[in-house]
C-alpha positions as CSV (number, residue, x, y, z in Angstrom):
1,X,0.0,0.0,0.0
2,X,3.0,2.3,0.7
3,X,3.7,2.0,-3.2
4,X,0.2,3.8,-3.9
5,X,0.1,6.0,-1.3
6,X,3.5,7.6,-2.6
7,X,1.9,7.8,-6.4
8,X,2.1,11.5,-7.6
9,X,0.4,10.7,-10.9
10,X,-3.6,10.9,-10.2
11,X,-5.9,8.1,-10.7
12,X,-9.3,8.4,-12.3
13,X,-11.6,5.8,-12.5
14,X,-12.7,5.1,-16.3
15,X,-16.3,3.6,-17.0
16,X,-20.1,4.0,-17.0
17,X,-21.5,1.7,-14.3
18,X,-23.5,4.0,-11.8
19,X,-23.0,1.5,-9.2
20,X,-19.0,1.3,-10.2
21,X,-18.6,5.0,-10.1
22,X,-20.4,5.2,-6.8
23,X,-17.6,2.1,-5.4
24,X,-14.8,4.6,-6.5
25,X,-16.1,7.6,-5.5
26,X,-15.8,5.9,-1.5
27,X,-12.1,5.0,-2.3
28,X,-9.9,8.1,-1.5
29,X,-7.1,7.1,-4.1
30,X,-9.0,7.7,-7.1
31,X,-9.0,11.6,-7.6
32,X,-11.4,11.8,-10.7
33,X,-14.2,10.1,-13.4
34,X,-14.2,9.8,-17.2
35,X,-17.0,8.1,-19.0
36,X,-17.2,8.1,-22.9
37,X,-20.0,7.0,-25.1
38,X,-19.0,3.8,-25.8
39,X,-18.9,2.5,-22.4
40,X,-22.1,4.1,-21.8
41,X,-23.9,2.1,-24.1
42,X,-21.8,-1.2,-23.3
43,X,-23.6,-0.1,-19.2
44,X,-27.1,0.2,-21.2
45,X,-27.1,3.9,-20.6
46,X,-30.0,5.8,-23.1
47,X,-30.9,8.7,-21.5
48,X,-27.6,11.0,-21.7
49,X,-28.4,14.0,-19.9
50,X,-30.1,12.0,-17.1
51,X,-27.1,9.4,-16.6
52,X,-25.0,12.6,-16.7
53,X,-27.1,14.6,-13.6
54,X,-27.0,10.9,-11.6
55,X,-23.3,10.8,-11.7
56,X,-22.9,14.4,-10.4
57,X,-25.4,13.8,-7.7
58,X,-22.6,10.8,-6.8
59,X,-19.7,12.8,-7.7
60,X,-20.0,16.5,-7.2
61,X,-16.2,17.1,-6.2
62,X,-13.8,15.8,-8.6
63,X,-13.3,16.2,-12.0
64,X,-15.3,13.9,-14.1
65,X,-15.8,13.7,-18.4
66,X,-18.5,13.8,-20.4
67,X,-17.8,13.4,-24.1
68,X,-20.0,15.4,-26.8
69,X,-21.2,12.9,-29.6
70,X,-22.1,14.9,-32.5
71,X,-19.5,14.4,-35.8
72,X,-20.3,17.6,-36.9
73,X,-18.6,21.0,-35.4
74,X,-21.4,23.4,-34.5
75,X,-23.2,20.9,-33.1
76,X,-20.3,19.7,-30.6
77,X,-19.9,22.9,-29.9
78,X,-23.7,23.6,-28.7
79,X,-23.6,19.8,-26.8
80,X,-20.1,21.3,-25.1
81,X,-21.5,24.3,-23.6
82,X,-24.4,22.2,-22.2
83,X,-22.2,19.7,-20.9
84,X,-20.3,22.4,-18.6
85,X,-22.7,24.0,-17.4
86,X,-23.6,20.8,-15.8
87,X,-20.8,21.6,-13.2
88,X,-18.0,23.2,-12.1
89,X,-16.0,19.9,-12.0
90,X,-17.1,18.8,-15.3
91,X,-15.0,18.6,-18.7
92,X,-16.0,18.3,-22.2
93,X,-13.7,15.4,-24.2
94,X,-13.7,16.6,-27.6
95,X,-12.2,14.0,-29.9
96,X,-9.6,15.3,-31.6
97,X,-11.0,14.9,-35.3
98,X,-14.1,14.2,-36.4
99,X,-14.8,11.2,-38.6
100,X,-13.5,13.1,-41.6
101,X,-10.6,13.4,-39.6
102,X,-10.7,17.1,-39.9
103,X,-9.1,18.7,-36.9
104,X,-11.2,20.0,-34.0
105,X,-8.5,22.7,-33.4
106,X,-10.9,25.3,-34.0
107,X,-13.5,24.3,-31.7
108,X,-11.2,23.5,-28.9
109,X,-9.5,26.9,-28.8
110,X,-13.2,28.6,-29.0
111,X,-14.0,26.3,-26.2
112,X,-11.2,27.3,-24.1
113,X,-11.2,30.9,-24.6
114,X,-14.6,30.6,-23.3
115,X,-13.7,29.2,-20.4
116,X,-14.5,25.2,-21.2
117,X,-13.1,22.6,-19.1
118,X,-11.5,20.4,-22.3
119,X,-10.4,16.9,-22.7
120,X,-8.9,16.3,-25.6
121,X,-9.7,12.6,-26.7
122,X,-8.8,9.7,-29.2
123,X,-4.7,11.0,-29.4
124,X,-2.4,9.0,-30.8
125,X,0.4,10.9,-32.1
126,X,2.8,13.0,-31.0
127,X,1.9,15.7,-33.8
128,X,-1.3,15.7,-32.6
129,X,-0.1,16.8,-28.9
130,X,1.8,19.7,-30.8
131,X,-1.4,20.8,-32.9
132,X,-4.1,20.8,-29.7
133,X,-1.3,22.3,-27.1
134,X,-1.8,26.0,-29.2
135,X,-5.4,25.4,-28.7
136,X,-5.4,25.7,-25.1
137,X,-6.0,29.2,-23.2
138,X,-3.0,29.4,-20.4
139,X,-5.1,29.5,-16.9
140,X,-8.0,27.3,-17.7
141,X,-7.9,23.5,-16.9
142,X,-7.7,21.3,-19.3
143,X,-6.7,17.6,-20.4
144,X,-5.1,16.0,-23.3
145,X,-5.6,12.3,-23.5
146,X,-3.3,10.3,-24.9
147,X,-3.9,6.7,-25.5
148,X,-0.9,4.7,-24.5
149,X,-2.5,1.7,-24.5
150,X,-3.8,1.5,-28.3
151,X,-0.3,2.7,-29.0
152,X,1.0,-0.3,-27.4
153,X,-1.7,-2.4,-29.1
154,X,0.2,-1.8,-32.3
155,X,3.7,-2.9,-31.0
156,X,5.4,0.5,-30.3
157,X,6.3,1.3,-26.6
158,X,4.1,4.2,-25.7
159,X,6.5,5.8,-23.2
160,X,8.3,8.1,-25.4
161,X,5.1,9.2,-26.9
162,X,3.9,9.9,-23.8
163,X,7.5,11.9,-22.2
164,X,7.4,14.0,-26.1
165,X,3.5,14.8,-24.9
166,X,4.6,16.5,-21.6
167,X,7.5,18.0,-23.4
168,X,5.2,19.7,-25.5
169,X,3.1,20.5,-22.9
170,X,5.2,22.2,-20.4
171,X,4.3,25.6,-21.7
172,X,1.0,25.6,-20.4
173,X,0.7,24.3,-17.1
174,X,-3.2,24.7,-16.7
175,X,-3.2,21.3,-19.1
176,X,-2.7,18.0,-17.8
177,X,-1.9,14.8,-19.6
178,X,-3.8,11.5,-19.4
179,X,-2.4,8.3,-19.4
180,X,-5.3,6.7,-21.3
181,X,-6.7,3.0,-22.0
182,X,-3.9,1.1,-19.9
183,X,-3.8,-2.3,-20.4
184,X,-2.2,-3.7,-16.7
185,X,-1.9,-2.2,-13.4
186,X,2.3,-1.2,-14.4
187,X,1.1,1.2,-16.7
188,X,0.2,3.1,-13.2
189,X,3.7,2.8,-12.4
190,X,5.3,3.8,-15.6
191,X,2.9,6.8,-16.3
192,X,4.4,8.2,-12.2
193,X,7.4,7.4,-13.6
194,X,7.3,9.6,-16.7
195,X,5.7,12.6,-14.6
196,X,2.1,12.0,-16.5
197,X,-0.7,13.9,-14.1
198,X,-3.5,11.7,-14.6
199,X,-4.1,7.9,-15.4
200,X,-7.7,6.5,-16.3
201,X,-7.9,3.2,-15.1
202,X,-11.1,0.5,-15.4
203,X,-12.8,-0.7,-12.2
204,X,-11.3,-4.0,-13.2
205,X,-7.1,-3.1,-13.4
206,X,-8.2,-1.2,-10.2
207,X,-9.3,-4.1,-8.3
208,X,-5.7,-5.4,-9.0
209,X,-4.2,-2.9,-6.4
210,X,-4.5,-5.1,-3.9
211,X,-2.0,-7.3,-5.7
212,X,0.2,-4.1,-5.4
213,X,4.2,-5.4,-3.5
214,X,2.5,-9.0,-3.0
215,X,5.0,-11.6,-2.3
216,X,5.8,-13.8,-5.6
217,X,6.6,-16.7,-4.2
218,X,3.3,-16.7,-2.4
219,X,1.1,-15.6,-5.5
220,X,3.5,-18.6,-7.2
221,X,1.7,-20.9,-4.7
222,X,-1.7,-19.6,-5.1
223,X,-1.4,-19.9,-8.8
224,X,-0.5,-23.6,-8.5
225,X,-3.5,-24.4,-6.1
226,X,-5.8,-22.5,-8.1
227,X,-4.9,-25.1,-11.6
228,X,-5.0,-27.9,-9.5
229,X,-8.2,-26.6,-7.8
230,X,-10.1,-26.2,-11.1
231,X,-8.4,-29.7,-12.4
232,X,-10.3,-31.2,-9.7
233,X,-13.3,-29.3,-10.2
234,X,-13.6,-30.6,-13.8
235,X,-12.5,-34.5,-12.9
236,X,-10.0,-34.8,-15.4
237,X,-8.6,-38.2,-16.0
238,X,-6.3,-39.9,-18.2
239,X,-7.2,-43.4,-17.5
């Protein structure tokens, strides 16, 4: 537990489960929510705005996400202003393209300048960190969301995508990088490592903290009765 405790890198808790989020919002290590459309239709959510008001009636002080869904600019702009007027602790993810994969550059530095909490979504590249950085007004929060683990998906080691990101960022100190879509509970540890602010982690690589320092040869042992456990279970014979 001492290993989390001396985390600097701030965990959000990543899904659309009302009962989930109300878990994590008991457990004082995680420090924010993010929620995105496609896990709220995977929970069964159809009724947008009212999910939304249910989760700030849970979570009212930390940061949570609420992505806009439109592909079209105007209309993600309109659905943005909604969103944050929701709350004070509530940003807007805007992806960073739309489907055409034009660049939401525009939008995001309207939304800023207006005073729009931002989350910048769906990054992969390094050049995209460099385009959305100008975007951002200096003195209002504001996240850029980097997903490290579909970079990894496709072979490459996301950590010096992620160390270029902050790089790039250091300029503006009002935005904070996300560690997004890990795959294990390390990426935790490499995204303190690197200096990364925030990482958004699933209810179900969180529940794997408990595993955090555990003794090998013990969890060696456990593995071992747990095969011969389920061997037995299923009467497996070779005679």
């Amino acid at each position: 537990m001492d290993a989390i405790k001396s985390l600097k890198v701030k965990l959000f808790a990543d899904g659309a489960d009302l009962q989930g989020m109300a878990n994590m919002a008991k457990n004082p290590w995680i420090r924010g929510f993010t929620t995105n459309p496609t896990l709220m239709r995977k929970a069964g959510v159809s009724d947008y705005r009212g999910f939304a008001k249910q989760v700030l009636q849970i979570i009212p002080d930390r940061p949570i996400s609420f992505e806009v869904f439109s592909d079209e600019f105007n209309e993600m702009e309109k659905q943005a202003h909604e969103i944050a007027s929701w709350g004070k602790n509530v940003y807007v993810k805007i992806p960073v393209t739309n489907t055409r994969k034009e660049f939401s550059g525009p939008l995001i530095k309207r939304l800023s300048e207006a005073g729009v909490q931002v989350n910048v979504t769906a990054i992969l590249t390094v050049e995209q960190v460099a385009a959305v950085v100008p975007c951002l007004k200096p003195g209002v929060p504001s996240c850029i969301s980097v997903f490290a683990g579909r970079i990894a998906d496709t072979g490459r080691d996301p950590i010096p995508y992620m160390v270029r990101a902050l790089e790039l960022m250091r300029p503006n100190p009002s935005a904070e990088l996300i560690w997004a879509s890990p795959r294990e509970l390390l990426n935790i540890f490499q995204a303190d490592a690197i200096g990364c602010h925030i990482i958004t982690v699933t209810n179900d690589v969180l529940a794997k903290l408990a595993l955090v320092g555990k003794d090998l040869e013990e969890y060696s042992l456990e593995t071992v009765k747990m095969f011969y456990r389920d061997a037995t279970a299923a009467q497996y014979r070779l005679d």
